[in-house]
LOLOGU-252120 format. One record per atom (N, C-alpha, C): x, y, z. Coordinates in steps of 0.2 Angstrom, whole numbers, padded with zeros to 4 digits, always signed. Each point is the difference from the previous one (the first is absolute). Layout:
residues N
XYZ/...
This chain:
residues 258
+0571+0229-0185/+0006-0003+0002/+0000-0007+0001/+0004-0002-0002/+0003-0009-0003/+0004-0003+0006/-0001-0004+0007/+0004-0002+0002/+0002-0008+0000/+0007-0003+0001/+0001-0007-0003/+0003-0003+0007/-0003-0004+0000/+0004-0005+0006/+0001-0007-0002/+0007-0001+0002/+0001-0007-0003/-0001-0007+0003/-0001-0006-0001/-0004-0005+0006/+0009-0005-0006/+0003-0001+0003/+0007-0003-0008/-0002+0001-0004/-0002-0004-0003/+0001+0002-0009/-0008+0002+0000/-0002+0003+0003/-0006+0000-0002/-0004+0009+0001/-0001+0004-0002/-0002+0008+0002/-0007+0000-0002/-0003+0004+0006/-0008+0001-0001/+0001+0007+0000/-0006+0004+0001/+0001+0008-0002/-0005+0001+0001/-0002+0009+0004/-0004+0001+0003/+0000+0008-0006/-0007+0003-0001/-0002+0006-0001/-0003+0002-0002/-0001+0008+0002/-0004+0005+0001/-0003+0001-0005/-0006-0002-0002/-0004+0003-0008/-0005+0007+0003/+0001+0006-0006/-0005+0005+0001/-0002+0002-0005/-0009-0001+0000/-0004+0001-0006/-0006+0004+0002/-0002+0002-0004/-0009+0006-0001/-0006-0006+0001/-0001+0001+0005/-0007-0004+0000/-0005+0003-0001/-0004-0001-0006/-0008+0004-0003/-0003-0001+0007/-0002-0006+0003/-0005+0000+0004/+0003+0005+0007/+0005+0001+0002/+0002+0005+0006/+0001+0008-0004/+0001-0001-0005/+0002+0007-0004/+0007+0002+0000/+0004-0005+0004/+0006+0002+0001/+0005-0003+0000/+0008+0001+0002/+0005-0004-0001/+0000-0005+0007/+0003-0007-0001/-0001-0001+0005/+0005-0007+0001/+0003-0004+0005/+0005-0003-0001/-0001-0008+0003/+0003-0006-0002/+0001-0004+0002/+0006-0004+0001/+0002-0007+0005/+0004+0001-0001/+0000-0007-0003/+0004-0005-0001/+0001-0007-0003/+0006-0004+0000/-0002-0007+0002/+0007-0002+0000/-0002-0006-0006/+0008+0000-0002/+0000-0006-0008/+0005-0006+0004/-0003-0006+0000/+0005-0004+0002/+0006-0001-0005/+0003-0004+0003/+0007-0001-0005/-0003-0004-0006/-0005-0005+0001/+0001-0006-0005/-0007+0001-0001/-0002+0001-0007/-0007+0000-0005/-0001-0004-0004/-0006-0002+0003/-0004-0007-0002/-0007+0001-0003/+0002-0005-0005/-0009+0001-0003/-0007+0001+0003/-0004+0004+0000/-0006+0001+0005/+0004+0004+0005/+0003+0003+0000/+0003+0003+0007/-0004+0002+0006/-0003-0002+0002/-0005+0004+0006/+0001+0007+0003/-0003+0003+0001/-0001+0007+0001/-0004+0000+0007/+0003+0003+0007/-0002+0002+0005/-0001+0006+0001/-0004+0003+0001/-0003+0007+0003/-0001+0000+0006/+0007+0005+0003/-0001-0003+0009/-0002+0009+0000/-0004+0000+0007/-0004+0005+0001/+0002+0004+0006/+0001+0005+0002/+0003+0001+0007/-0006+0003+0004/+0000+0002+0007/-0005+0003+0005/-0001+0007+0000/-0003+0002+0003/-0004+0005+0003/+0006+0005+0000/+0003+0006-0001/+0006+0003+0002/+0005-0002-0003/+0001-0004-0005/+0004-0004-0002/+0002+0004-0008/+0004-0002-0004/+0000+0000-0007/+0005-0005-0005/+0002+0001-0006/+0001-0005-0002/+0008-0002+0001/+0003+0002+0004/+0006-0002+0003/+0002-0003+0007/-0008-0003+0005/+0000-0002+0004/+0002-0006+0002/-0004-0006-0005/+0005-0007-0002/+0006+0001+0001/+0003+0005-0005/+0006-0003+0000/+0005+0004+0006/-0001+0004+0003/+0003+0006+0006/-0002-0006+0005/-0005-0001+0002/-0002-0003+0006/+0000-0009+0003/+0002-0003-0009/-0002-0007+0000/+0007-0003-0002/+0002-0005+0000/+0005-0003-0004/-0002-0004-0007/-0005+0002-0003/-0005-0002-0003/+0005-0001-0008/+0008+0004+0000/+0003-0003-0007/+0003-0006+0003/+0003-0002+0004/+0002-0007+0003/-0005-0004-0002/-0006+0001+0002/-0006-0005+0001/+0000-0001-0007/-0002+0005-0004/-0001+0000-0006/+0005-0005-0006/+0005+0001+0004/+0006-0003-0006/-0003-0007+0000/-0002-0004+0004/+0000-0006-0002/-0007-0002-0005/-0003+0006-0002/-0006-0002-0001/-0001+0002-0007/-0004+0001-0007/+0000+0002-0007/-0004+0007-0001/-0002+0002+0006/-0004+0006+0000/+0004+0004-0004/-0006+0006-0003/+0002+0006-0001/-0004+0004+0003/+0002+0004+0005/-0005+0004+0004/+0000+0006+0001/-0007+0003-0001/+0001+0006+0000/-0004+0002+0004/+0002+0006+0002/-0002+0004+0007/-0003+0008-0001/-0005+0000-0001/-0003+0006+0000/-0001+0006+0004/-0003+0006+0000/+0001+0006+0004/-0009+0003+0002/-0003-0001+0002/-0008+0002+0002/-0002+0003+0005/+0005+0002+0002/+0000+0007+0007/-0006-0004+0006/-0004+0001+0001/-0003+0000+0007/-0009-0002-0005/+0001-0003-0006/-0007-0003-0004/-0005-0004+0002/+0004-0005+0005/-0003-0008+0000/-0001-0002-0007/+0004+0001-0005/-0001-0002-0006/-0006+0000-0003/-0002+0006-0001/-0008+0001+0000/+0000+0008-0006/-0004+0001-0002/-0001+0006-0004/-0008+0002+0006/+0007+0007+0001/-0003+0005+0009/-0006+0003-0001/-0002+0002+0004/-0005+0004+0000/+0000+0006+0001/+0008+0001+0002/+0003+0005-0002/+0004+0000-0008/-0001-0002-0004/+0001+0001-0005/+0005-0004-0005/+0005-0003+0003/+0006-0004+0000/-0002-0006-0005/+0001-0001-0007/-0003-0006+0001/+0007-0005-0005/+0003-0002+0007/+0003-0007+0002/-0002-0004+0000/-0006-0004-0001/-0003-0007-0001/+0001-0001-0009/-0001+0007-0001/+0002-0001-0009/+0006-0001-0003/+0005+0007+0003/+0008-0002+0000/+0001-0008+0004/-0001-0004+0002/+0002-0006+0002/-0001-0005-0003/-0007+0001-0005/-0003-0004-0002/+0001-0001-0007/+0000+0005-0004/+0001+0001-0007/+0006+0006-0001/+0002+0004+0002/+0004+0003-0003/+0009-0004+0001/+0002-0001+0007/+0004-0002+0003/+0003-0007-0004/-0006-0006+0000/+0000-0006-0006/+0001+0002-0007/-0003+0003-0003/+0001+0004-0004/+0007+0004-0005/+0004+0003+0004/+0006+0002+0000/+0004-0006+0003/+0000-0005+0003/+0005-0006-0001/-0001-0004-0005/-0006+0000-0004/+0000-0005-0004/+0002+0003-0008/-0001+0008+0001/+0002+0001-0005/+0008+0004+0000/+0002+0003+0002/+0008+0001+0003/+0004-0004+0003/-0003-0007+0006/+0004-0003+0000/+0000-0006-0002/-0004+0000-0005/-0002-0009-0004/-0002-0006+0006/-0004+0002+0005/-0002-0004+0006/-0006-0003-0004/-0001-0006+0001/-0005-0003-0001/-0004-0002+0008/-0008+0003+0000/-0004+0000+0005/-0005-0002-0002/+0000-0008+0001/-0005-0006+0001/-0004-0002+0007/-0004-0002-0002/-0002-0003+0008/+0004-0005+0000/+0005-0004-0004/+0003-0007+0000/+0008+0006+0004/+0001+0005-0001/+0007+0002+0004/+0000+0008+0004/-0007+0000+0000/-0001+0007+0006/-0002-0001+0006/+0004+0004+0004/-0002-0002+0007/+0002+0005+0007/-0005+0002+0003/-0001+0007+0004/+0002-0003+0007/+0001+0006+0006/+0003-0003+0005/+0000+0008+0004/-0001+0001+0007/+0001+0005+0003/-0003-0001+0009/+0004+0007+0004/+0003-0002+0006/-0007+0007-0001/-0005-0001+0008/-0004+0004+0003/-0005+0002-0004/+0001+0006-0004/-0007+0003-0006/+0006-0002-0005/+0004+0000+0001/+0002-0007-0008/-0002-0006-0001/-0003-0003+0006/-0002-0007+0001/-0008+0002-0005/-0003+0004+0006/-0007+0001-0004/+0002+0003-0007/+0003+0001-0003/+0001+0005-0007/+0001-0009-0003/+0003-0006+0000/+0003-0004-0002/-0007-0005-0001/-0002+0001+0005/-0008-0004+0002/-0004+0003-0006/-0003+0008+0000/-0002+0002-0005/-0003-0001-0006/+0009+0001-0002/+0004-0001-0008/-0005-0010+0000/+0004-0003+0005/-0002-0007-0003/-0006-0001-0002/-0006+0003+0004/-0006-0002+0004/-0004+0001-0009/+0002+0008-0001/-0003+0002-0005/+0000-0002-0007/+0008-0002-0002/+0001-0002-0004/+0005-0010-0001/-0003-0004+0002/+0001-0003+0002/+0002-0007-0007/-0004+0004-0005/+0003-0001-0010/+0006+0001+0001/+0004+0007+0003/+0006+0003-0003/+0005-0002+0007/-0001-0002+0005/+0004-0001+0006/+0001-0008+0001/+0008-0004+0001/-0001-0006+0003/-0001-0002+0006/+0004+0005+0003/-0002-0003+0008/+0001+0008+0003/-0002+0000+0008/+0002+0005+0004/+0003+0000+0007/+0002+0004+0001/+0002+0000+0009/-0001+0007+0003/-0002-0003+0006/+0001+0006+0004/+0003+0000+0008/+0004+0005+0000/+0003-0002+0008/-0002+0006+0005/-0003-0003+0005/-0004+0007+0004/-0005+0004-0004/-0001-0003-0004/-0006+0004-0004/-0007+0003+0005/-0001+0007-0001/-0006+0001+0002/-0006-0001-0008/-0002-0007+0003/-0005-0002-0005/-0006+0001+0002/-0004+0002+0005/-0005+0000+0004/-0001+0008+0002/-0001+0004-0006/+0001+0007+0004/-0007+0004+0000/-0005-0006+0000/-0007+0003+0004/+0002-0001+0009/+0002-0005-0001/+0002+0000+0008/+0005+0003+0003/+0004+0003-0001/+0004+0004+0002/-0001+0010-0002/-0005-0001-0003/-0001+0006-0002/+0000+0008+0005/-0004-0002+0007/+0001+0004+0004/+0007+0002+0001/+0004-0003-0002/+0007+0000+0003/+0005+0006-0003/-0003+0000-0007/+0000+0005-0005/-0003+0005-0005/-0006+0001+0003/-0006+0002+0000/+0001+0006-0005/+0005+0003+0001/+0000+0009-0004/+0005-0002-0008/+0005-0005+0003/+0004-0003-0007/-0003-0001-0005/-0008-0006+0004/-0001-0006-0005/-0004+0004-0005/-0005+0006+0003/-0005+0003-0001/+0004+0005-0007/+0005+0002+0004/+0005+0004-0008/+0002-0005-0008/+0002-0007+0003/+0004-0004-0006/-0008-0004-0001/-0006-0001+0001/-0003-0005-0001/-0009+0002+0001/-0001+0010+0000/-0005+0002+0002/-0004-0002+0007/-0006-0001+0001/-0004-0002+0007/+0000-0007+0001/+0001-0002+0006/-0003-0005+0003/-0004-0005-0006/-0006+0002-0003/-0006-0003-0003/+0004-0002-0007/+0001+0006-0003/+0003-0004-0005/+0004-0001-0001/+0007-0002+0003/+0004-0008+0001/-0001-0004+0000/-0007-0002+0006/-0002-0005+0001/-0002-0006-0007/-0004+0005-0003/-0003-0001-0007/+0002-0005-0004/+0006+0008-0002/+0008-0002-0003/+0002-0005-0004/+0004-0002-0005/+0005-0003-0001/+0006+0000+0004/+0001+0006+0003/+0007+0001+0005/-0003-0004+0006/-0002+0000+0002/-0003-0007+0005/+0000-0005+0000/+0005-0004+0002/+0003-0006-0003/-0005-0008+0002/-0003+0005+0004/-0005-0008+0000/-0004-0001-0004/-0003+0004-0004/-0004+0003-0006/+0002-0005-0006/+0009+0000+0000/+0000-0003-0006/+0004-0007+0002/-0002+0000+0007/+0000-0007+0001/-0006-0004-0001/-0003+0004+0002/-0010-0005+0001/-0002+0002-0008/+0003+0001-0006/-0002+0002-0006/+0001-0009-0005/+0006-0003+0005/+0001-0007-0003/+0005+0001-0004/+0002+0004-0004/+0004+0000-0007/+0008-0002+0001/+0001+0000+0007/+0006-0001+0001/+0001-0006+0005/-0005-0004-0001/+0001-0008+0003/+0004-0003+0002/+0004-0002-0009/+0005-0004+0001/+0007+0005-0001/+0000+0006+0003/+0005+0005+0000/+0007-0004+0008/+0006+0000-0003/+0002-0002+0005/+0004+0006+0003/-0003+0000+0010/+0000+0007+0003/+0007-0004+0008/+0004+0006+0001/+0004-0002+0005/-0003+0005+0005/+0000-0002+0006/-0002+0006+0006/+0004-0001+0005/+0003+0003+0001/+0007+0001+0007/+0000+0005+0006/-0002-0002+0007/+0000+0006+0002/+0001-0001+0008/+0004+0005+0003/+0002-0001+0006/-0005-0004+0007/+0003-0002+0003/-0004-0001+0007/-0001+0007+0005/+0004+0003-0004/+0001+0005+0007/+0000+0008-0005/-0005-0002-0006/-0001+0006-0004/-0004+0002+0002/-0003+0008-0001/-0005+0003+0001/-0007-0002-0004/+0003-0002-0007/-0004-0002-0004/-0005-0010-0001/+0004-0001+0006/-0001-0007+0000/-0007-0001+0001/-0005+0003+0005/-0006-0002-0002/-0005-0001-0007/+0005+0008-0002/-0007+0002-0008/+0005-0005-0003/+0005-0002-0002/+0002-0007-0003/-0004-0006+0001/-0001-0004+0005/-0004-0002+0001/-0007-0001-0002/-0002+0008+0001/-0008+0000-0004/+0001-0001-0003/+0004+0003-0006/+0000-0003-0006/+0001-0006-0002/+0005-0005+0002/+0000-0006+0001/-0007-0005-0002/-0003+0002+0007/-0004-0004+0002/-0007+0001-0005/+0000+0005-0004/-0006+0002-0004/+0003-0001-0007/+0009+0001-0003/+0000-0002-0005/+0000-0007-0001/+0001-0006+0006/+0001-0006-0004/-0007-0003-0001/-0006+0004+0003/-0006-0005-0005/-0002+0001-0007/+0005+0005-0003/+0000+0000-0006/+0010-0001-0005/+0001+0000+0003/+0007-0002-0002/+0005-0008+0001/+0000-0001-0007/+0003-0007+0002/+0009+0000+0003/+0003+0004-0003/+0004-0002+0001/+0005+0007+0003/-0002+0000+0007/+0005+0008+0005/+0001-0005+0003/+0007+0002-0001/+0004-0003+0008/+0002+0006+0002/-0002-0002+0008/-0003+0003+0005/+0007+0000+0004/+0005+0006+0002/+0004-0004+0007/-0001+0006+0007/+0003-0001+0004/+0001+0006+0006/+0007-0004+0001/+0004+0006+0003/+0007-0001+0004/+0001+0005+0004/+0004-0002+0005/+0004+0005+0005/+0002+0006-0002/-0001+0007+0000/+0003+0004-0004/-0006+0006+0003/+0002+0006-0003/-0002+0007+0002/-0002+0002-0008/-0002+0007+0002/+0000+0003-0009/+0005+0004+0000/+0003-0003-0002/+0009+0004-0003/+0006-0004-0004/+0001+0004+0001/+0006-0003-0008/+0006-0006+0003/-0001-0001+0006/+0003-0007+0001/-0004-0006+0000/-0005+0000+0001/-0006-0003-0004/+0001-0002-0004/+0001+0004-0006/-0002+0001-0008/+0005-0004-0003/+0006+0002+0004/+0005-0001-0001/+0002-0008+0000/-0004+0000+0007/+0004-0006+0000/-0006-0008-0005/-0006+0003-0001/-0004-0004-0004/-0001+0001-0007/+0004+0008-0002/+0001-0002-0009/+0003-0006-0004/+0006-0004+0007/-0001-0003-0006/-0004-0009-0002/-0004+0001+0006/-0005-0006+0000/-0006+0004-0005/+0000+0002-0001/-0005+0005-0004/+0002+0000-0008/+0006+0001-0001/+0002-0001-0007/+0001-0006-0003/+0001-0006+0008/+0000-0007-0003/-0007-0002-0003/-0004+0000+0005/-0008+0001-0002/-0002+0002-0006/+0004+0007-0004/+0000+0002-0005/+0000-0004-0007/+0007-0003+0002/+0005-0002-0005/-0005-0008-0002/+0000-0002+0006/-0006-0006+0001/-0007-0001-0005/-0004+0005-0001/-0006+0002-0001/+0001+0002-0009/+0008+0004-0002/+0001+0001-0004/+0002-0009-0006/+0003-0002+0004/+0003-0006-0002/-0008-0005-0004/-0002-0001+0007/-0007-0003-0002/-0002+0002-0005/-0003+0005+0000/-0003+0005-0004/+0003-0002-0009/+0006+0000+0000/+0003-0002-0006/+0003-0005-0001/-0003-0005+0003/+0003-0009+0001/-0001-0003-0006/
């Protein structure tokens, strides 16, 4: 379904794409906004959503098409149930639908071009970490990324989720190991000069293992800008920081293609 909103002369549009992903075996849906105005190199955002969340949470809970109108994005929002964008050890495997099927069907149904010079990931909680990830891993095909309230640090929070972590991510030990262990592919170097946003409340739950992370990714990363602000984990929060988060974006994209 194709929705149109007008900004005067100008309509952006919002819709639902459903397609068969080999890697899940199944149907499955996303959703995407087309700005009004397209521009050569159009940059491509892949915003992520949280834990409990799906691909209609952006836009249900955020103002994120206002935000968006001022900007060249074309974003798309994907659906990964409760993955941590990971291929599960329950069986799910989500880290492949996101990574190549997903890219894959944009660029060939919707003629999207997916450059490191116009790609770029972004997400709130285990979207944060799913956006960290995507970049950390692939840091050829990714410009920049963000996270806001990311749980980046999920050795250190792992008590907290102990039965969850052990179902989407097997034991303890081998997480640790991991590629899904984000410090793993911080301390691997490949992503040096990877440019990283980190945002996250003063009064979040997650503010410590933010932190850790911080404080152990920047002896290997040149350039993460690091902030804290006032705010909780919730969607006025997110809300109210998407759209410092997309300037950052827009920023990094600009550079990138100067």
């Amino acid at each position: 379904m194709l929705y149109l909103k007008a900004n005067g002369s100008d309509a952006m549009a919002i819709a639902t794409f459903s397609f068969f992903s080999k890697s899940l075996g199944k149907t499955t849906d996303f959703k995407i906004y087309l700005p009004a105005n397209r521009i050569k190199n159009q940059p491509v955002l892949f915003l992520l959503h949280g834990l409990g969340d799906n691909q209609n949470s952006w836009l249900y809970n955020s103002s994120l098409v206002r935000y968006a109108n001022q900007y060249p994005f074309v974003i798309v929002m994907p659906d990964v149930g409760k993955s941590y964008y990971t291929n599960t050890a329950y069986g799910e495997h989500y880290w492949d639908y996101l990574t190549k099927d997903l890219p894959e069907y944009l660029t060939t149904w919707l003629n999207l071009s997916l450059t490191k010079q116009n790609t770029f990931v972004a997400g709130l909680s285990m979207g944060g970490y799913g956006a960290f990830k995507w970049a950390l891993n692939y840091p050829d095909r990714i410009g920049a990324a963000a996270s806001l309230s990311g749980r980046l640090d999920i050795s250190s929070t792992w008590n907290d989720r102990t039965a969850e972590f052990e179902q989407v991510f097997g034991d303890r030990e081998s997480f640790t190991k991991s590629h899904n262990n984000l410090l793993n592919l911080v301390a691997d170097r490949r992503a040096t000069q990877l440019p990283l946003f980190q945002l996250i409340g003063t009064d979040d739950k997650l503010l410590e293992s933010n932190r850790t992370f911080h404080t152990f990714a920047r002896q290997y990363l040149d350039k993460l800008d690091y902030r804290e602000q006032t705010g909780q984990h919730d969607w006025n929060f997110w809300d109210t920081y998407l759209p410092v988060c997309l300037q950052w974006l827009d920023e990094q994209f600009h550079l990138i293609n100067h």
